[in-house]
BAVEXLO-689448 format. One record per residue: x negated, y negated, z negated of N, C-alpha, C in turn; residue in one letter. Coordinates in Angstrom, 2 decimals. Layout:
<node n_px="X" n_py="Y" n_pz="Z" ca_px="X" ca_py="Y" ca_pz="Z" c_px="X" c_py="Y" c_pz="Z" res="A"/>
...
//
This chain:
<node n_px="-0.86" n_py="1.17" n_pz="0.00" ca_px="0.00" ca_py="0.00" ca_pz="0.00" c_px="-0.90" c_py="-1.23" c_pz="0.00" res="X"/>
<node n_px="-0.56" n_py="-2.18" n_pz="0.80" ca_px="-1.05" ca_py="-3.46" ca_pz="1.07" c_px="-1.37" c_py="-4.59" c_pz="-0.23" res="X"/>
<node n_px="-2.07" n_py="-5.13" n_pz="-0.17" ca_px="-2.24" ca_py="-6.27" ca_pz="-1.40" c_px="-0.73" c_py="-6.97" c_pz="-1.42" res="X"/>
<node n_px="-0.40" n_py="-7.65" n_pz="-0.46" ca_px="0.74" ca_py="-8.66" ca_pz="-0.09" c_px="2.22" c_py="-7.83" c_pz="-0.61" res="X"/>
<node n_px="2.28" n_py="-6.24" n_pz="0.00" ca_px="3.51" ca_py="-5.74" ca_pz="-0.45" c_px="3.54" c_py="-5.44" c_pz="-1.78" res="X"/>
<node n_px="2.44" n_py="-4.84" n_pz="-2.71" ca_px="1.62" ca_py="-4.33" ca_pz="-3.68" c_px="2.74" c_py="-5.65" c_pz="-4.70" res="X"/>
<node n_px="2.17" n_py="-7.11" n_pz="-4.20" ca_px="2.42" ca_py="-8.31" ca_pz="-5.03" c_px="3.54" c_py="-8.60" c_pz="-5.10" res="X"/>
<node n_px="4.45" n_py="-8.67" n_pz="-4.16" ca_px="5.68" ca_py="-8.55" ca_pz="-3.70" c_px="6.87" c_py="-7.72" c_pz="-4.09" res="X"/>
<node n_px="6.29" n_py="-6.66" n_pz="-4.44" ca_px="6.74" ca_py="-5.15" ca_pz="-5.28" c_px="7.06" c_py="-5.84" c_pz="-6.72" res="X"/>
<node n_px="5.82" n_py="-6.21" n_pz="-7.15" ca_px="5.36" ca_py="-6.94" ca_pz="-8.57" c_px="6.62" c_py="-7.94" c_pz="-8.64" res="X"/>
<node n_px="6.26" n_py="-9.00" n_pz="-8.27" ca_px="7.58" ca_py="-10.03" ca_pz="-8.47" c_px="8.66" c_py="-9.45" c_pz="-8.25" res="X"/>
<node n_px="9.10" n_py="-9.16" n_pz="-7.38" ca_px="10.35" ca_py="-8.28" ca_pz="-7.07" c_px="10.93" c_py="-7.87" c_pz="-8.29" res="X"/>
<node n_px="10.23" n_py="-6.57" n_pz="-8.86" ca_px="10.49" ca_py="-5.47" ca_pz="-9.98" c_px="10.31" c_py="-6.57" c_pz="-11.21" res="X"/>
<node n_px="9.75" n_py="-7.16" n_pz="-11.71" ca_px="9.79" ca_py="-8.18" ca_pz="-12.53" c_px="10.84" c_py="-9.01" c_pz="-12.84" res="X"/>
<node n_px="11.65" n_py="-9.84" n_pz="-11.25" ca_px="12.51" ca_py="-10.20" ca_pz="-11.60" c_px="14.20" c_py="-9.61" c_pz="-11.12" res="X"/>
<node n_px="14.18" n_py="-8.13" n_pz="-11.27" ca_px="15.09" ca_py="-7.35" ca_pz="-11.28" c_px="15.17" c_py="-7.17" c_pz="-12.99" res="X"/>
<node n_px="13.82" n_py="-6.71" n_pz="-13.67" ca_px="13.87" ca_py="-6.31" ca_pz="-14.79" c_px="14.32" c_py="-7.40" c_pz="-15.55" res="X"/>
<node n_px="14.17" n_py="-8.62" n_pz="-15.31" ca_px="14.65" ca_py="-9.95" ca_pz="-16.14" c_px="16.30" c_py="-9.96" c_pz="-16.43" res="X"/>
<node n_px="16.34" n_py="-10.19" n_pz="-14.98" ca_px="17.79" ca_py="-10.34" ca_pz="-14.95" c_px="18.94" c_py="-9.18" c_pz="-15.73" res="X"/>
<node n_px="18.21" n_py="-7.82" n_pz="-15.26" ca_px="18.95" ca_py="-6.56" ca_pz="-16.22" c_px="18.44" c_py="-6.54" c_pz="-17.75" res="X"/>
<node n_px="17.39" n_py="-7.52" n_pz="-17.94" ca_px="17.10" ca_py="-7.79" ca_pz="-19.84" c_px="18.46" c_py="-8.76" c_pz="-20.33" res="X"/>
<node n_px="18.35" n_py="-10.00" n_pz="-19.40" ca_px="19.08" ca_py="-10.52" ca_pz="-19.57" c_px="20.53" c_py="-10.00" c_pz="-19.73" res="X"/>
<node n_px="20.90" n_py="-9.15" n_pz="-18.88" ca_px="22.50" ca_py="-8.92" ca_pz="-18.84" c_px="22.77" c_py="-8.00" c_pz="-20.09" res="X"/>
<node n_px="21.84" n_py="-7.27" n_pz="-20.09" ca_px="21.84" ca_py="-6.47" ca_pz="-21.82" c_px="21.66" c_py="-7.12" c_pz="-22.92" res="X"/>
<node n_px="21.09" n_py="-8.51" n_pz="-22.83" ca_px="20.83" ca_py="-9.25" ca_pz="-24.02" c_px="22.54" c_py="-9.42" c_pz="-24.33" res="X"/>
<node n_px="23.23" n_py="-10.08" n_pz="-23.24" ca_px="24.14" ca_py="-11.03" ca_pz="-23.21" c_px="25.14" c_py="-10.03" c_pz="-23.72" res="X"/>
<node n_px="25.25" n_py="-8.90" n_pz="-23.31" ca_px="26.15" ca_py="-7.62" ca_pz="-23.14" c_px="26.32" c_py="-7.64" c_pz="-25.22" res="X"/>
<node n_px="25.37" n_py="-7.10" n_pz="-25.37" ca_px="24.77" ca_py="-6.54" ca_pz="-26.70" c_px="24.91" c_py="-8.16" c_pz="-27.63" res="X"/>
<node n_px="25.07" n_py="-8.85" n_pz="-27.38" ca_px="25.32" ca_py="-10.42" ca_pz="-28.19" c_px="26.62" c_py="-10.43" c_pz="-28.31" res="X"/>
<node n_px="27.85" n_py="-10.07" n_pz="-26.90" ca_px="28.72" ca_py="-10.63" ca_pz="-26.80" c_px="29.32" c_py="-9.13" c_pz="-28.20" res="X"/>
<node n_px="28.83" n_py="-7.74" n_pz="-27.84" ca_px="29.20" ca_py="-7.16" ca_pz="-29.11" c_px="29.26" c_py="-7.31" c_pz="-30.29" res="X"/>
<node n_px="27.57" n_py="-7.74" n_pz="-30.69" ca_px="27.40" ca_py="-7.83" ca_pz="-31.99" c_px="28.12" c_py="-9.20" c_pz="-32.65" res="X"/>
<node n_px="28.71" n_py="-9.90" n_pz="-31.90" ca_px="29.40" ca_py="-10.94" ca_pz="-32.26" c_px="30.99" c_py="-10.73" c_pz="-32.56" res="X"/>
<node n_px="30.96" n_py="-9.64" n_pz="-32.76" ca_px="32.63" ca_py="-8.41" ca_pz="-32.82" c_px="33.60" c_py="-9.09" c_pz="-32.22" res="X"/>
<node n_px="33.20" n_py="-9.09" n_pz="-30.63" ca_px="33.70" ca_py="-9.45" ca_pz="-29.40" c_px="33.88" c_py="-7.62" c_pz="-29.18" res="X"/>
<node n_px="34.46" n_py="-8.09" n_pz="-28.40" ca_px="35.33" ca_py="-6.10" ca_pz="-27.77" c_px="34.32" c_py="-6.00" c_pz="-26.72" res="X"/>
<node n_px="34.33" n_py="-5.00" n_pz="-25.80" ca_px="33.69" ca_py="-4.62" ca_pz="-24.72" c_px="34.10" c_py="-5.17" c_pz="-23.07" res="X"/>
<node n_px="35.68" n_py="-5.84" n_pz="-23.58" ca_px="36.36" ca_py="-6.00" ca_pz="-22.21" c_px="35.78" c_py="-7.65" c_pz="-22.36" res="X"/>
<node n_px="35.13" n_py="-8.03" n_pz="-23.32" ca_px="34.40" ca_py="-9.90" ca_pz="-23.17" c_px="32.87" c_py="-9.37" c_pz="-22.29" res="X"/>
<node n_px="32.51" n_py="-8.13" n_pz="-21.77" ca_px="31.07" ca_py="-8.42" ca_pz="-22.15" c_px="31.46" c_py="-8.99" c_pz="-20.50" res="X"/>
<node n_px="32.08" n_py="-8.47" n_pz="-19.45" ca_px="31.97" ca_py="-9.11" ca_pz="-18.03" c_px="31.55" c_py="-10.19" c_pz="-18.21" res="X"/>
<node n_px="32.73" n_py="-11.03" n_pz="-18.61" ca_px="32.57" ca_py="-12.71" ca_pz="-18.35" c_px="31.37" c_py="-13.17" c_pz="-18.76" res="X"/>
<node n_px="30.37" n_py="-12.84" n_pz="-19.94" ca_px="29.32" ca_py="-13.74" ca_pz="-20.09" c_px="27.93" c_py="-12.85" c_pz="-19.83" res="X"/>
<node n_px="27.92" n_py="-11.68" n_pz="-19.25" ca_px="26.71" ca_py="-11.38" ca_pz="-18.34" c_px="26.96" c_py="-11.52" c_pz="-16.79" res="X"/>
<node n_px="28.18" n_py="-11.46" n_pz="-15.93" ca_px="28.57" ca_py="-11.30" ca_pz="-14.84" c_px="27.75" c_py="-11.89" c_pz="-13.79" res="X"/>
<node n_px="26.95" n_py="-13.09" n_pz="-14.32" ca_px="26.00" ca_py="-13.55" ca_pz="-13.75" c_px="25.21" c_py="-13.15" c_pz="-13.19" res="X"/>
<node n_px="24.18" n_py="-12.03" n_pz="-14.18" ca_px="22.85" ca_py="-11.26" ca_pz="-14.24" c_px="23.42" c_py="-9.73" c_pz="-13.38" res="X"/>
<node n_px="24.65" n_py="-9.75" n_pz="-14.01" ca_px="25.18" ca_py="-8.46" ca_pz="-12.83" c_px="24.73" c_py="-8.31" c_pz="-11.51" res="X"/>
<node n_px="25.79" n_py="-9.42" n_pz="-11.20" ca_px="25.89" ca_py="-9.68" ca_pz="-9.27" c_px="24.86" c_py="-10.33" c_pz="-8.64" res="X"/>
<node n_px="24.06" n_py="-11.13" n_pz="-9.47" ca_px="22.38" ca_py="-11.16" ca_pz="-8.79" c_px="21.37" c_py="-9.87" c_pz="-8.54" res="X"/>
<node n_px="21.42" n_py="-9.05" n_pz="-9.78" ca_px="20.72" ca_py="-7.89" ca_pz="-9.81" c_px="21.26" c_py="-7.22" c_pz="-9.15" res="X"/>
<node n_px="22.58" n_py="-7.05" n_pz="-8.91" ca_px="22.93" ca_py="-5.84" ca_pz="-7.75" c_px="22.82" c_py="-6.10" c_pz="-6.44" res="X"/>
<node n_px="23.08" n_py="-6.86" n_pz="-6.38" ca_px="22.79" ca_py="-7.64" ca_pz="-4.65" c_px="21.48" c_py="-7.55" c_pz="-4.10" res="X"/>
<node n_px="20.18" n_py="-8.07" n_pz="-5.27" ca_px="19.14" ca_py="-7.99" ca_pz="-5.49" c_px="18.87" c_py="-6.39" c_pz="-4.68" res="X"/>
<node n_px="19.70" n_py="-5.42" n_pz="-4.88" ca_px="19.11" ca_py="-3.86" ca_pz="-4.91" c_px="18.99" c_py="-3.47" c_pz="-3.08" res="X"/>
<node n_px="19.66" n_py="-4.89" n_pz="-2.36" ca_px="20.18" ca_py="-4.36" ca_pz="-1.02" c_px="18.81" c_py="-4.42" c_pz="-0.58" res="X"/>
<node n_px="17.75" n_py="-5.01" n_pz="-0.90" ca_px="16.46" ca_py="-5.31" ca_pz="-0.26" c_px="15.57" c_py="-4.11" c_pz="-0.85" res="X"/>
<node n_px="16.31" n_py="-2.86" n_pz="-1.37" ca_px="15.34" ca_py="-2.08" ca_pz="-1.83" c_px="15.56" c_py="-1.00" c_pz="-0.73" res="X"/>
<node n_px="16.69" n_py="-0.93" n_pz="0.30" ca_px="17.15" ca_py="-0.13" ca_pz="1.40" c_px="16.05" c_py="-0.69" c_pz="2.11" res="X"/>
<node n_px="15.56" n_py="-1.90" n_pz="2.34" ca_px="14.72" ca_py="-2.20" ca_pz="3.38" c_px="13.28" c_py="-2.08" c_pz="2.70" res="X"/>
<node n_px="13.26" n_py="-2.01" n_pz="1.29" ca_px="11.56" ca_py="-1.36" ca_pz="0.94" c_px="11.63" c_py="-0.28" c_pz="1.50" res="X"/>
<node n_px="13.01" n_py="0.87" n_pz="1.51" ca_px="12.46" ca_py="2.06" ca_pz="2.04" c_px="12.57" c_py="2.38" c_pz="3.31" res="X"/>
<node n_px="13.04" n_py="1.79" n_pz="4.31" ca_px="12.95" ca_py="0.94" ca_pz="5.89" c_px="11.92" c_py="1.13" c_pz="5.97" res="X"/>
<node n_px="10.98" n_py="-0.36" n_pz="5.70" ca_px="9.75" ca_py="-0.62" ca_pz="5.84" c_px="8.67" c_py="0.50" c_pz="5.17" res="X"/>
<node n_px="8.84" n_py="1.41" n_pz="4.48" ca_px="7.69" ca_py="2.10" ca_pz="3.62" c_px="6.57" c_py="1.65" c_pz="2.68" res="X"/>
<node n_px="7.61" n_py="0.62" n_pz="2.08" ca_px="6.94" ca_py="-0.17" ca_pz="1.29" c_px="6.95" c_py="0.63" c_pz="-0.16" res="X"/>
<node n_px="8.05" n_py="1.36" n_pz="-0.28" ca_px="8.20" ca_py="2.57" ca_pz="-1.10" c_px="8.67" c_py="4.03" c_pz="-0.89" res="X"/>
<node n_px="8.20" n_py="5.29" n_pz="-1.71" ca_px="8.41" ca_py="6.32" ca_pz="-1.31" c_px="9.71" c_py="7.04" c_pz="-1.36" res="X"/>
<node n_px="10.99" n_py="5.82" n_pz="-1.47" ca_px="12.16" ca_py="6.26" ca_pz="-1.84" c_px="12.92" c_py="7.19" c_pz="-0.51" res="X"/>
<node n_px="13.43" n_py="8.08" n_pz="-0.29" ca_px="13.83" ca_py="8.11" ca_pz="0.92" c_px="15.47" c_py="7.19" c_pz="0.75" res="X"/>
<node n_px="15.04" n_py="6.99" n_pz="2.32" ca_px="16.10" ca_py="5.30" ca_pz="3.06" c_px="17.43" c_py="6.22" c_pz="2.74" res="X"/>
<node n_px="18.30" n_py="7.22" n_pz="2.93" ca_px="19.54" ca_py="7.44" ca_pz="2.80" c_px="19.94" c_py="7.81" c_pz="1.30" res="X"/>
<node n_px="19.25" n_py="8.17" n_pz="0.42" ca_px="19.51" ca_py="8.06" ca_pz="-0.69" c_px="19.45" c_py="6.93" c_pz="-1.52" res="X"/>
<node n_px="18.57" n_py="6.21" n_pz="-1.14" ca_px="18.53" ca_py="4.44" ca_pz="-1.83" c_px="19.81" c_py="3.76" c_pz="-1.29" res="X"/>
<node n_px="19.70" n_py="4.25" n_pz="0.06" ca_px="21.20" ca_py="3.04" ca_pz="0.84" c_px="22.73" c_py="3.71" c_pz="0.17" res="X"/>
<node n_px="22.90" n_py="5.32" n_pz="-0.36" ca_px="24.07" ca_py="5.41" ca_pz="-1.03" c_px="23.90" c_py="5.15" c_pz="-2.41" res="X"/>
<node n_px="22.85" n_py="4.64" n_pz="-3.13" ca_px="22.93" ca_py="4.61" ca_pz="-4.24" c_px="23.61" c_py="3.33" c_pz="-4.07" res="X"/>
<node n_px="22.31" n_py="2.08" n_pz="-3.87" ca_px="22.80" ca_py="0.69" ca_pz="-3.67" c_px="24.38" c_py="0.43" c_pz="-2.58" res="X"/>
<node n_px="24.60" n_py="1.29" n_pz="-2.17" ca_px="26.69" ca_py="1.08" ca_pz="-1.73" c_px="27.25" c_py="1.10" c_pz="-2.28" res="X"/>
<node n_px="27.15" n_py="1.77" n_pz="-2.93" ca_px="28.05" ca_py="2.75" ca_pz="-4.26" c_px="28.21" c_py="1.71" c_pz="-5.50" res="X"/>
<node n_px="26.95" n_py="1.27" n_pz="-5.95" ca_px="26.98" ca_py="0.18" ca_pz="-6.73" c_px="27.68" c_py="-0.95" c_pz="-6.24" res="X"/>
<node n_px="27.92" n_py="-1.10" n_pz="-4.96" ca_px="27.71" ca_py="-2.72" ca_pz="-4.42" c_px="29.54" c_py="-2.38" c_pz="-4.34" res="X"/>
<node n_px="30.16" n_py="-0.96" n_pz="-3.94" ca_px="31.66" ca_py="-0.69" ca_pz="-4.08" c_px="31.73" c_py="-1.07" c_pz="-5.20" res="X"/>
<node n_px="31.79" n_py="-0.98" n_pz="-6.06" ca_px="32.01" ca_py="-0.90" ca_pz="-7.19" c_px="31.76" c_py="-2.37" c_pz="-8.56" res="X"/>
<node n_px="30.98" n_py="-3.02" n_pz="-7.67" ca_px="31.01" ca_py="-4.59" ca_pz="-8.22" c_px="31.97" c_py="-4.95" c_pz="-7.24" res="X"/>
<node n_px="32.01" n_py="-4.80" n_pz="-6.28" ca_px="32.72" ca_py="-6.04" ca_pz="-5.54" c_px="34.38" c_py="-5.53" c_pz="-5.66" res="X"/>
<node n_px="34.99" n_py="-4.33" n_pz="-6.22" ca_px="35.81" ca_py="-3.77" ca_pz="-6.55" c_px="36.31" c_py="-5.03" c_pz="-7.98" res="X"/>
<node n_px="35.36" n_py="-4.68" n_pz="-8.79" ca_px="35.06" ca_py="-5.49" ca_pz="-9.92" c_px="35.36" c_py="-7.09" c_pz="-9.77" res="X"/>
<node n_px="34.88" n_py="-7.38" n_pz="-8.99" ca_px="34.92" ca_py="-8.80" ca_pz="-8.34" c_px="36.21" c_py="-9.43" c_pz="-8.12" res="X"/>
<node n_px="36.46" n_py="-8.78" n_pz="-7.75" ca_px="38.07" ca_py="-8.74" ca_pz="-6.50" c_px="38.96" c_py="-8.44" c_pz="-7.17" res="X"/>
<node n_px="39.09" n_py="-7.95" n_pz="-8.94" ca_px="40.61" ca_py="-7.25" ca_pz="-9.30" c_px="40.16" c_py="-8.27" c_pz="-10.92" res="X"/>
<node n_px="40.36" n_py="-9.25" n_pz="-10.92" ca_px="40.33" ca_py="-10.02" ca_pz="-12.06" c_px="40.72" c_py="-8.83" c_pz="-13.57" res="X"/>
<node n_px="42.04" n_py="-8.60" n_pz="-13.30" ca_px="42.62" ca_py="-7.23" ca_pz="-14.31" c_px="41.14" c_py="-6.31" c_pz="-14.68" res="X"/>
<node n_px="40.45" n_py="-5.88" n_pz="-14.11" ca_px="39.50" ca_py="-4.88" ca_pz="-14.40" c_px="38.29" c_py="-5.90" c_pz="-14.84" res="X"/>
<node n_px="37.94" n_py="-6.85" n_pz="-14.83" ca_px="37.23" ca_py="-7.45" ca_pz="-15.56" c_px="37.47" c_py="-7.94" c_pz="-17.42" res="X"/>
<node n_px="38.60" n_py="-7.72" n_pz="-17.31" ca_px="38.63" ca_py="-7.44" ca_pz="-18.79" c_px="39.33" c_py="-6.62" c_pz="-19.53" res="X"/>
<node n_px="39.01" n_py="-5.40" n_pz="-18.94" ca_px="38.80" ca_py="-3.98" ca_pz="-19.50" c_px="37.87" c_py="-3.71" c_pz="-20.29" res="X"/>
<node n_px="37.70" n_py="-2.74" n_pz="-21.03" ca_px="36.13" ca_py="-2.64" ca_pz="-21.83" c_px="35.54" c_py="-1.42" c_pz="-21.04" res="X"/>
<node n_px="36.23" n_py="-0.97" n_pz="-20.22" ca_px="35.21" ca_py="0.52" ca_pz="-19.18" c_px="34.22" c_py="-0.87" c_pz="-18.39" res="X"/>
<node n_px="35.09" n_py="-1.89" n_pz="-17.97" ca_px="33.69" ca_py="-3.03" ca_pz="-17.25" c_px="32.76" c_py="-3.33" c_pz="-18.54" res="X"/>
<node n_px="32.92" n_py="-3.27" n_pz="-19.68" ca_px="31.86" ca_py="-4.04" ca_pz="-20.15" c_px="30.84" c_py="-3.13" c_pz="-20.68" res="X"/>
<node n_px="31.18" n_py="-1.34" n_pz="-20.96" ca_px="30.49" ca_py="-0.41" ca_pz="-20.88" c_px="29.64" c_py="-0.23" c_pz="-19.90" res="X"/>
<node n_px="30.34" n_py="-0.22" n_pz="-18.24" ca_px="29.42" ca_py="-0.44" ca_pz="-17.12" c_px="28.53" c_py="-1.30" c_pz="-17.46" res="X"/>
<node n_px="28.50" n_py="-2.50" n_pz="-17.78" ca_px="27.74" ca_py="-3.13" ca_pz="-17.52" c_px="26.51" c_py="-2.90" c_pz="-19.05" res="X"/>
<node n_px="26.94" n_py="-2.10" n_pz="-19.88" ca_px="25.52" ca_py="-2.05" ca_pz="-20.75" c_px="24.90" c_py="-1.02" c_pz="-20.10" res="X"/>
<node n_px="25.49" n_py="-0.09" n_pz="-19.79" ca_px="24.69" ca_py="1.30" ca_pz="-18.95" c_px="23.89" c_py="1.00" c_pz="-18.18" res="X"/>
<node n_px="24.75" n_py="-0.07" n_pz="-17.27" ca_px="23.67" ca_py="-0.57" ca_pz="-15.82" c_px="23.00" c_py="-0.86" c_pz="-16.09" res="X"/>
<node n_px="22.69" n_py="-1.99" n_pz="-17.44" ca_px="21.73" ca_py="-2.46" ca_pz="-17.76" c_px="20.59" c_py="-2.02" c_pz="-18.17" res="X"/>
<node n_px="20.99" n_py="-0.64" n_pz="-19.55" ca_px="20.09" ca_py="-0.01" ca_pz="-19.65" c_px="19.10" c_py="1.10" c_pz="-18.85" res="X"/>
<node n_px="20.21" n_py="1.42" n_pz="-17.79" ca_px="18.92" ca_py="2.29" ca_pz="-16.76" c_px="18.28" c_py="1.72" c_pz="-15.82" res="X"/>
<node n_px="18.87" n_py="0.23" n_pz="-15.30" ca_px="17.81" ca_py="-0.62" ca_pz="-14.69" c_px="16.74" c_py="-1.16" c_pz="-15.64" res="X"/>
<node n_px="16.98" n_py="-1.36" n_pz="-16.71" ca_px="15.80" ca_py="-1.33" ca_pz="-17.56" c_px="14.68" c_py="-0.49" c_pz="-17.76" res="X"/>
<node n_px="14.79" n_py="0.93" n_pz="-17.83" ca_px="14.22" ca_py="1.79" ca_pz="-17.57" c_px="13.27" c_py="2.07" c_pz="-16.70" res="X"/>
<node n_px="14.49" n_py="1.95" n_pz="-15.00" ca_px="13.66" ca_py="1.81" ca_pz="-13.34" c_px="12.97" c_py="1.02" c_pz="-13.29" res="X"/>
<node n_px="12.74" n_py="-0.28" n_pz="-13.59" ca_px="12.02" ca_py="-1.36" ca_pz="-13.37" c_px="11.00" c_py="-1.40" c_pz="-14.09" res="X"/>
<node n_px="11.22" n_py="-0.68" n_pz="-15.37" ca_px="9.56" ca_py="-0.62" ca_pz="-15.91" c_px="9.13" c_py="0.28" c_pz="-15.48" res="X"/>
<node n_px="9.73" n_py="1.61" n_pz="-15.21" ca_px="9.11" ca_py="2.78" ca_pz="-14.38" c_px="8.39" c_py="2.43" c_pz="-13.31" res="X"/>
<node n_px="8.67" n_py="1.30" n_pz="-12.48" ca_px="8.43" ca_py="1.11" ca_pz="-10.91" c_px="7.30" c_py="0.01" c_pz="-11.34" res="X"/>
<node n_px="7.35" n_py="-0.64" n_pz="-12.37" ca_px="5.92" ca_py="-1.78" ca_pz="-12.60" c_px="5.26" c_py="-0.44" c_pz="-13.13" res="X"/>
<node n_px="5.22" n_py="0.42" n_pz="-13.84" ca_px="4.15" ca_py="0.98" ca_pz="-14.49" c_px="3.08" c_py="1.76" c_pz="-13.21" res="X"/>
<node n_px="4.69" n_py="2.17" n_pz="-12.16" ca_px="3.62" ca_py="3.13" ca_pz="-11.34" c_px="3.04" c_py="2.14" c_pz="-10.07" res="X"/>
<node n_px="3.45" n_py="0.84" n_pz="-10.20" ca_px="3.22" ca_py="0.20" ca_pz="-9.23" c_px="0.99" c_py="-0.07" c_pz="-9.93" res="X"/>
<node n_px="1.30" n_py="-0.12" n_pz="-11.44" ca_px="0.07" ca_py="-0.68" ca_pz="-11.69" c_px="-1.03" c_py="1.09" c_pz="-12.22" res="X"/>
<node n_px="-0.42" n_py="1.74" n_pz="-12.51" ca_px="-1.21" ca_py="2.87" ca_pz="-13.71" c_px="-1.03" c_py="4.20" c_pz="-12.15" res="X"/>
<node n_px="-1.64" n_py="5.25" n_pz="-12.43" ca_px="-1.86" ca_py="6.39" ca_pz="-11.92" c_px="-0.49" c_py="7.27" c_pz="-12.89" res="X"/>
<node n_px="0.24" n_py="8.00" n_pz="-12.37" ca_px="1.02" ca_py="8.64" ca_pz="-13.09" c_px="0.72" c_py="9.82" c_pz="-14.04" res="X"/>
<node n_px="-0.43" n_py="10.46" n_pz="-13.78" ca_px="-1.15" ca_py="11.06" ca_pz="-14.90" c_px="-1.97" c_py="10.49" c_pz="-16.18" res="X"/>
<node n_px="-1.79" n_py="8.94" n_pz="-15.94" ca_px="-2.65" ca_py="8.26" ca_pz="-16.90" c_px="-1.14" c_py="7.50" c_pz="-17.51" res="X"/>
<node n_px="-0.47" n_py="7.21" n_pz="-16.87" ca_px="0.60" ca_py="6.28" ca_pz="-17.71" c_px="1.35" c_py="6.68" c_pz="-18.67" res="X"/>
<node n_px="2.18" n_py="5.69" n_pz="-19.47" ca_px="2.74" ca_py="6.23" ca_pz="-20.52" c_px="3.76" c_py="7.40" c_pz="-20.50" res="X"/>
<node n_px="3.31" n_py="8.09" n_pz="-21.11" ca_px="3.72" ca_py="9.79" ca_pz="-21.18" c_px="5.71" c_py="9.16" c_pz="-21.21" res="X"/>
<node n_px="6.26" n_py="8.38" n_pz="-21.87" ca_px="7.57" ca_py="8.28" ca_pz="-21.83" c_px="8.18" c_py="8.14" c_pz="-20.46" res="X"/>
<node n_px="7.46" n_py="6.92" n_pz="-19.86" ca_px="7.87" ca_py="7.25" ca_pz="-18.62" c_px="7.70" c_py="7.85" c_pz="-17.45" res="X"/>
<node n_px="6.64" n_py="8.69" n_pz="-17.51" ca_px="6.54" ca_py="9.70" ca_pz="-16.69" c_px="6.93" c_py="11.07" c_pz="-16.60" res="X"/>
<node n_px="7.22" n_py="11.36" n_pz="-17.97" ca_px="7.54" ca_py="12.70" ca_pz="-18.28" c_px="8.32" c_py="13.38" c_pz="-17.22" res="X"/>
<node n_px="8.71" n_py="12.84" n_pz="-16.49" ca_px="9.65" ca_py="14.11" ca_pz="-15.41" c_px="8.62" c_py="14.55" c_pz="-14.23" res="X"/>
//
């Protein structure tokens, strides 16, 4: 991999991981503030629909071979997601449900996960990196 895509990767995954810190911060605030689950939409919804949208340019990392994802499994993951916000989007009623505000800690927490997974292997050898996230 190239210096330029290498860097690009870097920012990228950095500010995917922000935005999904962020939406879990907000998620996990709007709880611990013994707010219900159907408040968490409205005050992460922000960090949502940037970060997911964000994911359509990861169909074209695996386009380009900028990563080793294969292209038809990244492009139904990121659809599937993108059904499913814009479902969200579009039916006001389901935004304040608490199954949306569960989605949205889940999402948060396994994009949390991917994004440090993808900086760690972007920077460490996977036999040298941290045993948590490599273990599979």
């Amino acid at each position: 991999m190239g210096g330029v895509s290498k860097a690009y990767l870097v920012v990228y995954n950095v500010c995917c991981l922000c935005l999904w810190g962020l939406a879990l911060v907000e998620g996990v605030t709007t709880v611990a503030d013994w707010a219900s689950l159907s408040e968490v939409w409205g005050r992460s919804s922000k960090y949502v629909i940037v970060g997911q949208l964000l994911m359509i340019l990861e169909v074209f990392h695996a386009v380009l071979g900028m990563v080793r994802s294969p292209v038809f499994t990244t492009w139904l993951q990121v659809q599937s997601r993108l059904w499913i916000l814009f479902a969200t989007m579009a039916c006001a009623s389901a935004q304040s449900q608490p199954f949306c505000g569960l989605m949205v800690l889940s999402w948060s927490l396994v994009e949390i996960v991917r994004y440090s997974f993808y900086l760690c292997a972007l920077f460490l050898v996977a036999a040298k990196g941290p045993y948590a996230l490599f273990w599979a």
